[in-house]
C-alpha positions as CSV (number, residue, x, y, z in Angstrom):
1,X,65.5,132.7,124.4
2,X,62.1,131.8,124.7
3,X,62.3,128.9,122.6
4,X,65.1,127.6,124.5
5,X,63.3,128.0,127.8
6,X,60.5,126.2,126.9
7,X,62.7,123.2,125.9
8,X,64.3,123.3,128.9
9,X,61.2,123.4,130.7
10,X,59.4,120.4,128.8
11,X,63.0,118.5,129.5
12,X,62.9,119.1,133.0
13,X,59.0,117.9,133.0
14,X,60.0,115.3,130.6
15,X,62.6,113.7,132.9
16,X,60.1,114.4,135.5
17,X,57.3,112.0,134.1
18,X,60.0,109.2,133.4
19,X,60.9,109.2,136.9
20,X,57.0,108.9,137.9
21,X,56.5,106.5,135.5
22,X,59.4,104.2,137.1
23,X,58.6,104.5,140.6
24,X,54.7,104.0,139.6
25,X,56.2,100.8,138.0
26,X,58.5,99.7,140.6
27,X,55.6,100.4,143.0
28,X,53.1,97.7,141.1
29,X,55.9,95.3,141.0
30,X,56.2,95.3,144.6
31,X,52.8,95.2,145.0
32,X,52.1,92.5,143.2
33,X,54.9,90.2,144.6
34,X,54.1,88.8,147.5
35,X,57.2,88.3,149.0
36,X,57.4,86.2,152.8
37,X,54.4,83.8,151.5
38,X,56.2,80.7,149.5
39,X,53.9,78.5,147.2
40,X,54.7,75.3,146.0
41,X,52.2,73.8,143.0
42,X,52.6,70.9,141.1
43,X,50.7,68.3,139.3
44,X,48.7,64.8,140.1
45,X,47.7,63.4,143.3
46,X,51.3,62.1,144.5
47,X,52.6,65.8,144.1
48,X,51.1,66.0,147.7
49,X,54.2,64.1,148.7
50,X,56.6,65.8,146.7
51,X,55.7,69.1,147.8
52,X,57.0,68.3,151.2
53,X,60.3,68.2,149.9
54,X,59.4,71.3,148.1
55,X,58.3,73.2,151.3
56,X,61.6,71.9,153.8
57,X,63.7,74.1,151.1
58,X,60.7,77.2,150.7
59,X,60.5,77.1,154.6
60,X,63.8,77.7,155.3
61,X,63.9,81.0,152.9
62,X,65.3,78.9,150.4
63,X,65.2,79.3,146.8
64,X,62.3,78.2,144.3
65,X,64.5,76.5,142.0
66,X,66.3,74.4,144.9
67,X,62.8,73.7,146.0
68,X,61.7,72.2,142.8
69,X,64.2,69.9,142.3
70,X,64.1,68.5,145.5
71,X,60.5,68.0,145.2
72,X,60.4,66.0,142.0
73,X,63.3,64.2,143.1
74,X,61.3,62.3,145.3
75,X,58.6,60.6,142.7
76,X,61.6,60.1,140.7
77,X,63.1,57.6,143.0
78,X,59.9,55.9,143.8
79,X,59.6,52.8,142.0
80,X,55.9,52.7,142.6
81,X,55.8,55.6,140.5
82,X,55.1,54.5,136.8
83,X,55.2,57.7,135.1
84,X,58.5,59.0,136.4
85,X,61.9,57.7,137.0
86,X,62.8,54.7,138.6
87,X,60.5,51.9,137.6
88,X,59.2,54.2,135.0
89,X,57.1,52.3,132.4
90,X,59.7,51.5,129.2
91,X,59.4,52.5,125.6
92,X,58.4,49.9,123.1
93,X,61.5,48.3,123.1
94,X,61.8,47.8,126.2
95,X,64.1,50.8,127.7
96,X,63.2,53.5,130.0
97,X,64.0,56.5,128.6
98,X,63.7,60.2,130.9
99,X,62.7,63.5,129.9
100,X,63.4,66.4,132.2
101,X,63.7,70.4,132.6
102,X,64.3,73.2,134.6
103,X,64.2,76.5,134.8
104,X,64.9,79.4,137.6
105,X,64.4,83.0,138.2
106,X,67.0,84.7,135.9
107,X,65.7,82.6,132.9
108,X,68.4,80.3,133.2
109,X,67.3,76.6,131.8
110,X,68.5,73.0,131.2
111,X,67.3,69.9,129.6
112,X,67.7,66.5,129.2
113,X,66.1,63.4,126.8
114,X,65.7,60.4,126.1
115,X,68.3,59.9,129.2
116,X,69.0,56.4,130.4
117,X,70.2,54.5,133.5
118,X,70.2,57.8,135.5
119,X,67.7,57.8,138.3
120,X,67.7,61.7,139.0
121,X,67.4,63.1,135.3
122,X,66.2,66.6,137.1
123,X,69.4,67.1,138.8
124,X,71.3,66.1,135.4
125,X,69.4,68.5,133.3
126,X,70.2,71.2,136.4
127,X,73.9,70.7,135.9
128,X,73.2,71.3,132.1
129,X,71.6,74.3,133.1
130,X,74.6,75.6,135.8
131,X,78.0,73.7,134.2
132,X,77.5,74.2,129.8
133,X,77.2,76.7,127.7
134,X,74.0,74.6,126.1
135,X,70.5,73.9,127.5
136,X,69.8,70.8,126.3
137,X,71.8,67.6,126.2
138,X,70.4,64.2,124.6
139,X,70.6,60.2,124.9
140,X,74.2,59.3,125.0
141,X,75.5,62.9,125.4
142,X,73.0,63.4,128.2
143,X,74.3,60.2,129.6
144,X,78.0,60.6,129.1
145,X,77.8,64.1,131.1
146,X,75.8,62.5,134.0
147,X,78.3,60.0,134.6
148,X,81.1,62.6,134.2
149,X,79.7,64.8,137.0
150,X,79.6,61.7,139.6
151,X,75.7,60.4,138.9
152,X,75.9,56.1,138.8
153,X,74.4,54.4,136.0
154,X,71.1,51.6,137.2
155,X,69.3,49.4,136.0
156,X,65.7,51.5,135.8
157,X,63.0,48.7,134.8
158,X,61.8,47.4,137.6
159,X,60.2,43.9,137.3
160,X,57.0,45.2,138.2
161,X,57.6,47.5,134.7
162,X,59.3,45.1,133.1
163,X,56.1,42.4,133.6
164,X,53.7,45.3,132.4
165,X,55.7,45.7,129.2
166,X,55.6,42.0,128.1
167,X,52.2,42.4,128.6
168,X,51.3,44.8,126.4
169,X,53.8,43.2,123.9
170,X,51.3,40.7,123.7
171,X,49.1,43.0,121.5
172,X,51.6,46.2,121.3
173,X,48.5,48.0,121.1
174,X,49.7,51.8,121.6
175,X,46.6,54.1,122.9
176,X,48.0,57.5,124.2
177,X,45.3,57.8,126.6
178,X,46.0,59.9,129.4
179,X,44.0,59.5,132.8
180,X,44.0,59.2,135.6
181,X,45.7,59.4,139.0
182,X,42.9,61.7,140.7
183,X,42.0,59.6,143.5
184,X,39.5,62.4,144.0
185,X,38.3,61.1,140.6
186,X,36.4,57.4,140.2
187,X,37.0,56.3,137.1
188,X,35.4,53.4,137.6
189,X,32.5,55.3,137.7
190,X,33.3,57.5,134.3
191,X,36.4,55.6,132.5
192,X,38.1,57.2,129.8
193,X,37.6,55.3,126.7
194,X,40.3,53.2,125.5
195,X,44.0,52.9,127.1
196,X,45.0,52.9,130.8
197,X,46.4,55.3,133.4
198,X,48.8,57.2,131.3
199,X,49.7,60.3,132.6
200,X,53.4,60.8,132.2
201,X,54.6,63.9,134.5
202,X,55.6,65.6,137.2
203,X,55.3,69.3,137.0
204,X,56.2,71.8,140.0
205,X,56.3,75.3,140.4
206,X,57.3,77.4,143.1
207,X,58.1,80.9,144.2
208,X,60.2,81.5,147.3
209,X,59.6,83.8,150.2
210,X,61.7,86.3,148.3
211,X,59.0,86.4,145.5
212,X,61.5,84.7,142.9
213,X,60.2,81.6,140.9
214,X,61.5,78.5,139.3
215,X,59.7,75.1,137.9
216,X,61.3,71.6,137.3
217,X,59.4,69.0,134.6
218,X,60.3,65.2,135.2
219,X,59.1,62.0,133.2
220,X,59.3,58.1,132.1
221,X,57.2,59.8,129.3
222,X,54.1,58.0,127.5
223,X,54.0,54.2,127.9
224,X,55.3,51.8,125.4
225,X,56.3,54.9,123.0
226,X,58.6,54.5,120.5
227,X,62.1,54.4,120.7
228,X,63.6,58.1,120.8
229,X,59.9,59.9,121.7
230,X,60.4,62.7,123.2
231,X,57.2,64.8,124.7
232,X,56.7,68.3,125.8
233,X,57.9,67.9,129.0
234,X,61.8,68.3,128.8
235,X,60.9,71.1,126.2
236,X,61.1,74.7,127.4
237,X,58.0,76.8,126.8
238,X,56.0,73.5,126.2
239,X,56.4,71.5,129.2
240,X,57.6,74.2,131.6
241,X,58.0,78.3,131.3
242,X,58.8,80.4,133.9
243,X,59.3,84.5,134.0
244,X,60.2,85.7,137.2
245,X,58.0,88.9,136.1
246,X,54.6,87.4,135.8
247,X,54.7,83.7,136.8
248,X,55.0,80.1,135.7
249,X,53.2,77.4,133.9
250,X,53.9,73.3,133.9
251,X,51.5,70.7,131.9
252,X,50.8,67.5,132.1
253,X,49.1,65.4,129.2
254,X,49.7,63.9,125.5
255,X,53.1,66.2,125.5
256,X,52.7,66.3,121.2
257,X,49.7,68.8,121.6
258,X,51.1,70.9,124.3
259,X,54.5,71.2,121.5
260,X,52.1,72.5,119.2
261,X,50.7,75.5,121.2
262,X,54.0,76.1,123.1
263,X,51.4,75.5,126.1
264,X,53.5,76.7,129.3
265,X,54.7,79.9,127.5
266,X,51.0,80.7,126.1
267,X,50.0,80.5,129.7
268,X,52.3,82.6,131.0
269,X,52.0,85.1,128.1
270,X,47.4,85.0,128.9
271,X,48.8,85.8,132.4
272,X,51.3,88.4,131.1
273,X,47.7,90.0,129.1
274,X,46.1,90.1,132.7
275,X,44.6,86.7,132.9
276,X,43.9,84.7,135.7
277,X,46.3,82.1,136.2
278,X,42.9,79.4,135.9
279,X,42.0,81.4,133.4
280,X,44.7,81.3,131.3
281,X,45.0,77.6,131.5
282,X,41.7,77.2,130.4
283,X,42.4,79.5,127.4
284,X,45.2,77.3,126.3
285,X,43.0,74.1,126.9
286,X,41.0,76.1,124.3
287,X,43.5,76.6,121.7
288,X,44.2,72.7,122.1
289,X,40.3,71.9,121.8
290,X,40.3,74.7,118.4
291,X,43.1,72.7,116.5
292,X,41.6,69.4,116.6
293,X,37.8,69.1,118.6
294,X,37.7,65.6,117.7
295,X,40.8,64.5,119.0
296,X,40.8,66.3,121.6
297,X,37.9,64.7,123.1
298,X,39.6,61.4,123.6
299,X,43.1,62.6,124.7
300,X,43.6,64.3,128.5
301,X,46.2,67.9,128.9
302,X,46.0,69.8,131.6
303,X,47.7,72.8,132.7
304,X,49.0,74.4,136.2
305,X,50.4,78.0,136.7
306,X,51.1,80.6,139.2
307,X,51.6,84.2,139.2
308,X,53.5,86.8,141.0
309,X,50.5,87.3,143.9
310,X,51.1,83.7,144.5
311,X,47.6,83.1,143.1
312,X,47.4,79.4,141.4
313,X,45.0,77.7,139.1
314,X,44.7,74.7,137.0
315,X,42.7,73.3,133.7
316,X,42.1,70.4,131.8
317,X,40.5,68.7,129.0
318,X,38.9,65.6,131.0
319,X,38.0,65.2,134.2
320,X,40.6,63.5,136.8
321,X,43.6,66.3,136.7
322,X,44.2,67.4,139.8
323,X,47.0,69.6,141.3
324,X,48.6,69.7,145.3
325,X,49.3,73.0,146.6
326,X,51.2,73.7,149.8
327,X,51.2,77.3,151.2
328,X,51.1,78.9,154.8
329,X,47.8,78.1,154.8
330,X,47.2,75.4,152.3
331,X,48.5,71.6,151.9
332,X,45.7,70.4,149.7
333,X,45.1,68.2,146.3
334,X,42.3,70.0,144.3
335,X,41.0,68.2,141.5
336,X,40.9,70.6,138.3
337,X,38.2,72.1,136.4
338,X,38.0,70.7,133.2
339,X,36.2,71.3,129.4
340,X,34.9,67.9,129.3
């Protein structure tokens, strides 16, 4: 009998604890969302612009991952814009090739590469992610399912791109040199060695006045690749991660070293260990730096999160990375720290 009460007993106490435990947990959760204070982060200079997109969703209560795409939707359809979209600089041969991703709060994702004639590849890779059973879709797949669902096939090398590229054909001299669209930065001042503005990518993150997160990744990818190169940017957990329990990471840089540290997810998982979100970039920075010091010196990657306080934080190999944030109190570029 005694026995039996004293099982009953540490049951009771047992049950008890668990429901402590819980409501402790549920407390720190709530506590360290800040819900009613939207964030929009993203990467480069001309993110400024794109975050205004961004906020006209976020402002309105709107959801992160609605507020992503519409942000990189504009550099996407600016032909000024080399790196990105229309009048995106071509591959090797000649085509423009698109890379994008995105990814919302229930962990939900879509993809698409190497994706031509399509202006908006972000909204493409967002049907991937709402209207399939897959995540990613590629070249003429990707193609065949953006003209299935309504999108109209262009003519993306703009003769401003197309004049650059017969240039460098002239030597077809291929130096994946990334740097620099800082305008915070004078390079004329401190040039990277080798290459030219390179920088390849739009990255944006967001979390909604509800406290819920999404990202979106867009790109022409590097310059003059070759034919079929795809970078880390259209790659979940490279390019772009996003938990909607801790926060959400984005990169910007040569995308073939960010692939080999899984970059976005190692942030996240730093921040998921208690890290800073600068911090964590930095960390994963690092871990580039550690596989290969030498080349890292010459190369530029740089990394932008955000966590569930709506803290934000950025890092980079070189100098010139900067981010734009736009907050209730904050529509800023800050130019990011940097190893070298």
């Amino acid at each position: 009998m005694s026995t039996r009460r004293k099982f009953i007993q540490g049951s009771v106490l047992g049950s008890a604890a668990v429901l402590i435990e819980k409501a402790a947990l549920a407390k720190t959760n709530n506590t360290n969302t800040v819900t009613g204070n939207p964030i929009v982060v993203s990467t480069w200079d001309f993110g400024k612009t794109a975050n205004v997109a961004a906020w006209d969703v976020l402002s309105k209560n709107g959801r992160a991952v609605d507020a992503v795409e519409a942000g990189v939707r504009v550099p996407e359809a600016d032909p000024t814009n080399q790196t990105i979209g229309y009048g995106g600089l071509p591959d090797r041969d000649g085509f423009v090739t698109l890379d994008a991703c995105i990814m919302d709060e229930f962990y939900n994702c879509g993809s698409v590469m190497a994706l031509e004639h399509i202006v908006h590849p972000i909204s493409v890779a967002r049907l991937v992610m709402e209207k399939t059973p897959h995540i990613v879709l590629v070249g003429e797949g990707a193609l065949q399912f953006a003209l299935a669902n309504g999108f109209k096939k262009e003519n993306l090398l703009t003769p401003e791109s197309e004049k650059a590229w017969k240039e460098w054909l002239k030597e077809a001299r291929y130096e994946p040199v990334m740097n620099i669209e800082n305008k915070l930065y004078d390079k004329t001042k401190d040039p990277m060695p080798g290459g030219h503005d390179n920088h390849d990518t739009i990255g944006m993150l967001a979390m909604d006045a509800k406290g819920n997160m999404g990202g979106a990744c867009t790109t022409s990818g590097m310059a003059f690749k070759m034919h079929g190169r795809v970078g880390d940017s259209p790659i979940i957990g490279a390019g772009l991660y996003v938990d909607n329990e801790i926060g959400a990471a984005t990169s910007s840089g040569v995308g073939e070293e960010v692939i080999r540290i899984v970059g976005s997810h190692l942030v996240v998982e730093l921040m998921r260990q208690g890290h800073t979100p600068e911090n964590a970039c930095k960390e994963a920075v690092l871990r580039i730096i550690k596989r290969n010091p030498e080349k890292a010196k010459k190369i530029q990657v740089g990394f932008v999160a955000i966590n569930k306080k709506g803290q934000y934080g950025a890092y980079a190999l070189q100098k010139g990375f900067s981010i734009s944030v736009r907050n209730n109190k904050t529509d800023k570029v800050f130019a990011s720290k940097s190893v070298y």
